[in-house]
Residue frames as qw, qx, qy, qz and C-alpha x, y, z in Angstrom:
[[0.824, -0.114, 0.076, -0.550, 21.60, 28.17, -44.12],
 [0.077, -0.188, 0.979, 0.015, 23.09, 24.57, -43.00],
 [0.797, -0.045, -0.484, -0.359, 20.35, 21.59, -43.80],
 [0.567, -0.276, 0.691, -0.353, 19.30, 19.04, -40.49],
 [0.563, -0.083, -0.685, -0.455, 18.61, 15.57, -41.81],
 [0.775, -0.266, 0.106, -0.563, 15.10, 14.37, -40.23],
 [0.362, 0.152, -0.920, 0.006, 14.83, 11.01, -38.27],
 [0.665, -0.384, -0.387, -0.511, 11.63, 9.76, -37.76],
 [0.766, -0.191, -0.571, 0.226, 12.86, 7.57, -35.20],
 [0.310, -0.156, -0.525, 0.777, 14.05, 9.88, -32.85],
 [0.539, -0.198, -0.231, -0.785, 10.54, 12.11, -33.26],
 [0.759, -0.204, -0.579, -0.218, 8.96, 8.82, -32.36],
 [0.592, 0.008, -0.540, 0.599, 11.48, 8.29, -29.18],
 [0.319, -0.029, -0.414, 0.852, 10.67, 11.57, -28.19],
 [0.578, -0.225, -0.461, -0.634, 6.97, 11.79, -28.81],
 [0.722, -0.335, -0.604, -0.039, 6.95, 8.64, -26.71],
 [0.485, -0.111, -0.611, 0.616, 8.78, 10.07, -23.83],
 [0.179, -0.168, 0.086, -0.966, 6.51, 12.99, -23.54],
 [0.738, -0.249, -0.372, -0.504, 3.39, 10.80, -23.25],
 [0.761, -0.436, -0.466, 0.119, 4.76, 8.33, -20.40],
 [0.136, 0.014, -0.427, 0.894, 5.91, 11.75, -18.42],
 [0.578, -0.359, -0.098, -0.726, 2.27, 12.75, -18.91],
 [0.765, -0.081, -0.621, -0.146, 1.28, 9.30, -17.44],
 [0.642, 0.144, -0.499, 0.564, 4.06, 9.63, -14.90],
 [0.026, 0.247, -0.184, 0.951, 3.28, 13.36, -13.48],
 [0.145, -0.241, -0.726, 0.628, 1.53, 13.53, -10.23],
 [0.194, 0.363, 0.089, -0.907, -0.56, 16.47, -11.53],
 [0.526, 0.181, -0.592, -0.583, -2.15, 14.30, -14.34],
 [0.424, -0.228, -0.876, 0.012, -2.87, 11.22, -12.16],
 [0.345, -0.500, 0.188, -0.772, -5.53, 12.46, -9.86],
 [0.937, -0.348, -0.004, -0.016, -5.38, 8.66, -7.68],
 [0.524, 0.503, -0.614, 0.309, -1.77, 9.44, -7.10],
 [0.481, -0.559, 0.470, -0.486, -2.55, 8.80, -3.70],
 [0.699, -0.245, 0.663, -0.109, -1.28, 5.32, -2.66],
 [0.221, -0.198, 0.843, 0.449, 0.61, 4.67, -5.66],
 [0.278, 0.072, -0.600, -0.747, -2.45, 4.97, -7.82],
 [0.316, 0.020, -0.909, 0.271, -4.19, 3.23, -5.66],
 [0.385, -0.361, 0.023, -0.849, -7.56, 4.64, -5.12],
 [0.840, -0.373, -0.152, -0.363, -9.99, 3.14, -1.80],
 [0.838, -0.006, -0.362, 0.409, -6.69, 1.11, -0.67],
 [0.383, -0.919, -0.013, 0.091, -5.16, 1.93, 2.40],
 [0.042, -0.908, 0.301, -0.288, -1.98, 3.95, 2.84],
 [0.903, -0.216, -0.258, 0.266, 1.28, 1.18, 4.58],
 [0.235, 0.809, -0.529, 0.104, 4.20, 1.85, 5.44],
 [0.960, -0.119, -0.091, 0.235, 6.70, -1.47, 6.65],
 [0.100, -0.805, 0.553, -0.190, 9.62, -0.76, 8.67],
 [0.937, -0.020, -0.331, 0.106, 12.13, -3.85, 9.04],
 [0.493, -0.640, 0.584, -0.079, 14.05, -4.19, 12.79],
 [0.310, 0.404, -0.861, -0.009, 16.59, -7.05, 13.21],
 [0.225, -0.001, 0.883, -0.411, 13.76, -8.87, 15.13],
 [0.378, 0.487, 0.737, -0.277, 10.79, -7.85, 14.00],
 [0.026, -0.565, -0.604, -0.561, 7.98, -6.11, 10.97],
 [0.122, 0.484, 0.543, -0.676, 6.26, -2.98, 11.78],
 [0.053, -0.476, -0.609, -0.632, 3.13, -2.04, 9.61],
 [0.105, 0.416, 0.484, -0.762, 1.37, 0.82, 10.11],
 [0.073, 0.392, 0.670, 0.626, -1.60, 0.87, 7.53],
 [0.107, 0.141, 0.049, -0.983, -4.47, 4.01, 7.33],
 [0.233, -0.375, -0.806, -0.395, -7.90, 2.81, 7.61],
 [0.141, 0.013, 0.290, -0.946, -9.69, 5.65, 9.37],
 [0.593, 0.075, -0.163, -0.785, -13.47, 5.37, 9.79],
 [0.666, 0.029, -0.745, 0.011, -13.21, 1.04, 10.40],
 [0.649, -0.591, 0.345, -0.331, -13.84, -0.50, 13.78],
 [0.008, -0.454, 0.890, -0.032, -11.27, -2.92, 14.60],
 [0.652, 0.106, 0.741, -0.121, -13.85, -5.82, 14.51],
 [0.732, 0.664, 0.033, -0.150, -14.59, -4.87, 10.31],
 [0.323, 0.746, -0.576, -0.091, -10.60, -5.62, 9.80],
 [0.940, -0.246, 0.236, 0.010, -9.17, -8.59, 9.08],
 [0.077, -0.803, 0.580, 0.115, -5.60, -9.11, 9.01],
 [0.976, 0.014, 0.196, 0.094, -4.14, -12.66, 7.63],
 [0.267, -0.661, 0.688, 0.132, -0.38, -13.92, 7.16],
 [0.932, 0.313, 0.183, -0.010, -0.16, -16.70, 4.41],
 [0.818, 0.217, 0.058, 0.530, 3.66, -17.65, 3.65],
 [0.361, -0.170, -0.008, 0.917, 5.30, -13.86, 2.80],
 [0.212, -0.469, -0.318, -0.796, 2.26, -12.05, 1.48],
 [0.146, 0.378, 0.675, -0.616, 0.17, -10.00, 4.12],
 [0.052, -0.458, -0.739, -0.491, -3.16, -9.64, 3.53],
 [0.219, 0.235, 0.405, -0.856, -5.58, -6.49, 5.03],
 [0.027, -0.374, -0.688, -0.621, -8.99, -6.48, 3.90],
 [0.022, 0.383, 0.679, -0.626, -12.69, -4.76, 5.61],
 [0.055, -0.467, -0.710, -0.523, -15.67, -3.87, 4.92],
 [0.147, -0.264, -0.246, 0.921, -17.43, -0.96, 5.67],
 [0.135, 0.255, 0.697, 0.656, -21.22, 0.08, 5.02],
 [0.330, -0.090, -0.063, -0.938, -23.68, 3.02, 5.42],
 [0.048, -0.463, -0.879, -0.100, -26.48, 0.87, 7.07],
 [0.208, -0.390, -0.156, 0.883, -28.23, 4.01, 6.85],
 [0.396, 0.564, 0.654, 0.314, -30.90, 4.77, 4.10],
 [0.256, -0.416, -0.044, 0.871, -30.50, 8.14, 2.80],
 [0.284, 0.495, 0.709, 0.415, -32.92, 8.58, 0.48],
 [0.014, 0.935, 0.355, -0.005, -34.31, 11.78, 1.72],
 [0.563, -0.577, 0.083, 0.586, -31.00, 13.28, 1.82],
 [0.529, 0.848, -0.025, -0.029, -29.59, 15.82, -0.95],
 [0.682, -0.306, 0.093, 0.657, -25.61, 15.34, -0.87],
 [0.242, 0.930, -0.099, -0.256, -24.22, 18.00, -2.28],
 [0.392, 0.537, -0.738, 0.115, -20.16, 16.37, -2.16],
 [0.927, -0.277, 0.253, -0.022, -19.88, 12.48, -0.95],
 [0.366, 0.613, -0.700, 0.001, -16.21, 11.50, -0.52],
 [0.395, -0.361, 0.830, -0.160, -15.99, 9.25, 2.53],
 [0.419, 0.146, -0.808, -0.388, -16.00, 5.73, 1.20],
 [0.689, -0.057, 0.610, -0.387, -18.10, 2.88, 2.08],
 [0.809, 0.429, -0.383, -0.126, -17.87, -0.39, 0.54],
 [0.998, -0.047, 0.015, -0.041, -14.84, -2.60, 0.77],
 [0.428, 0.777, -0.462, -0.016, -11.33, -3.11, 0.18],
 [0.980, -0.151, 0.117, 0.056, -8.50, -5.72, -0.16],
 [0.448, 0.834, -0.316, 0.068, -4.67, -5.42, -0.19],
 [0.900, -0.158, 0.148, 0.378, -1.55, -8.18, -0.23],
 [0.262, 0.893, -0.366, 0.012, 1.53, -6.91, -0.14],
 [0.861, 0.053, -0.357, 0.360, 4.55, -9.41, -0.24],
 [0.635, -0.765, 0.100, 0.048, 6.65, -8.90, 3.20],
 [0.028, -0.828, 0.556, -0.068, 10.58, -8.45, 3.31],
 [0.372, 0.212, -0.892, 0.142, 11.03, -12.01, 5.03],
 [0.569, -0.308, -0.693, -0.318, 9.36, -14.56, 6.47],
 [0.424, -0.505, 0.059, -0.750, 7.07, -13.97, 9.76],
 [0.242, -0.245, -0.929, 0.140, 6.18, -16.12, 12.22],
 [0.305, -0.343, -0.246, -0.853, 2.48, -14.90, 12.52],
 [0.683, -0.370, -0.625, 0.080, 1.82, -16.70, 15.54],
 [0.451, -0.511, -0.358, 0.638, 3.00, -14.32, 17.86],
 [0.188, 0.371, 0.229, 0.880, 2.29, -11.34, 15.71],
 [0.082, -0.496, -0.683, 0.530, 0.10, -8.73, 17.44],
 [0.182, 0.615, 0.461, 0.613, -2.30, -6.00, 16.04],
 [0.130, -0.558, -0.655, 0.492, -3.38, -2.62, 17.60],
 [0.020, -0.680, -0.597, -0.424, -5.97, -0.02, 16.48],
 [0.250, -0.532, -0.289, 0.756, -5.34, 3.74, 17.59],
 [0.094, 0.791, -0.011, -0.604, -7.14, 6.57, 16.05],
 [0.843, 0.532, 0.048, -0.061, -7.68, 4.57, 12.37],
 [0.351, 0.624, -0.698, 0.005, -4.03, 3.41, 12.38],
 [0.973, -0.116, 0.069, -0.185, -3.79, 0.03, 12.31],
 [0.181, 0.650, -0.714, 0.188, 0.00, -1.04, 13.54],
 [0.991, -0.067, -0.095, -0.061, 0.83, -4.80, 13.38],
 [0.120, 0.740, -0.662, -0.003, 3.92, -6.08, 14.55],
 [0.965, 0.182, -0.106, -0.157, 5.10, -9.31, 13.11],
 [0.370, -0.702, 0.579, 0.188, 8.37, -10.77, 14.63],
 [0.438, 0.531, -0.624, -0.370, 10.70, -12.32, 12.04],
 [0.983, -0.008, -0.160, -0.092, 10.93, -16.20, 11.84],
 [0.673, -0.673, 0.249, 0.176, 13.75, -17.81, 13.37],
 [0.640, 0.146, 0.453, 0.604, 15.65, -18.59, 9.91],
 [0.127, 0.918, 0.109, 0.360, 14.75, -14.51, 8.93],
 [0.384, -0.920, 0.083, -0.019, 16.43, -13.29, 12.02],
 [0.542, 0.715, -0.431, 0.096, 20.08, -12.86, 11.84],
 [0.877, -0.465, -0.066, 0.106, 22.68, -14.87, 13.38],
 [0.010, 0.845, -0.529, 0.079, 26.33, -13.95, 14.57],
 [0.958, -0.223, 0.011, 0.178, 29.31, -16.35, 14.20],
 [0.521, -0.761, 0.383, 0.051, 31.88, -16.31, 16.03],
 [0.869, 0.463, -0.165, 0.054, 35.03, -16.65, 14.00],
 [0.764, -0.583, 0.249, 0.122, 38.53, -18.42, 15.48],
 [0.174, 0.854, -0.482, -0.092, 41.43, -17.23, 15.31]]
């Protein structure tokens, strides 16, 4: 029979690491959608050598309830959406689709020039493309021999 000597500390350590896998594990967060992110749409941001493409997931919106804004490097999406509908006599059984609101800034790769950006609205994808500023966009010099 050989003797372990205990060490609280590493118990602790490993106590703790079992709790922020729980935390961590997809199967335990039931708003893992969008990063935890529950009601918030869905992005994705692709960077060309010219321009930004965003394609964000706001099914169920009419392109006049979205508003899109460009302040320094942080876009901004936001809309509003609402059952003008009274349902009172209704029984739901399961209501998922939202209604309500929502707002989301994400900071941008590099800086935009949001003047010439453009927006279009196909089949609740909402795909913005934001050409880079002229000090974003790269430049080639030419080096003599």
């Amino acid at each position: 029979m050989s003797l372990t000597r205990w060490n609280p500390l590493q118990d602790l350590m490993s106590a703790r690491s079992t709790m922020d896998s729980l935390f961590t594990d997809p199967f335990f967060q039931p708003l893992a959608l969008n990063g935890g992110r529950a009601g918030l749409p869905a992005l994705d941001i692709v960077e060309h050598e010219q321009e930004l493409v965003i394609q964000a997931a706001v099914p169920g919106y009419e392109p006049e309830q979205i508003d899109v804004s460009v302040q320094g490097d942080v876009l901004t999406l936001s809309a509003s959406m609402n059952d003008e509908r009274e349902r009172k006599e209704e029984n739901f059984y399961l209501r998922e689709r939202q209604t309500g609101s929502f707002r989301r800034s994400v900071r941008l790769p590099s800086p935009v020039n949001s003047d010439e950006a453009t927006a279009e609205y196909d089949n609740g994808v909402l795909t913005l493309r934001l050409p880079k500023s002229s000090e974003a966009t790269p430049k080639r010099i030419k080096v003599n021999s």
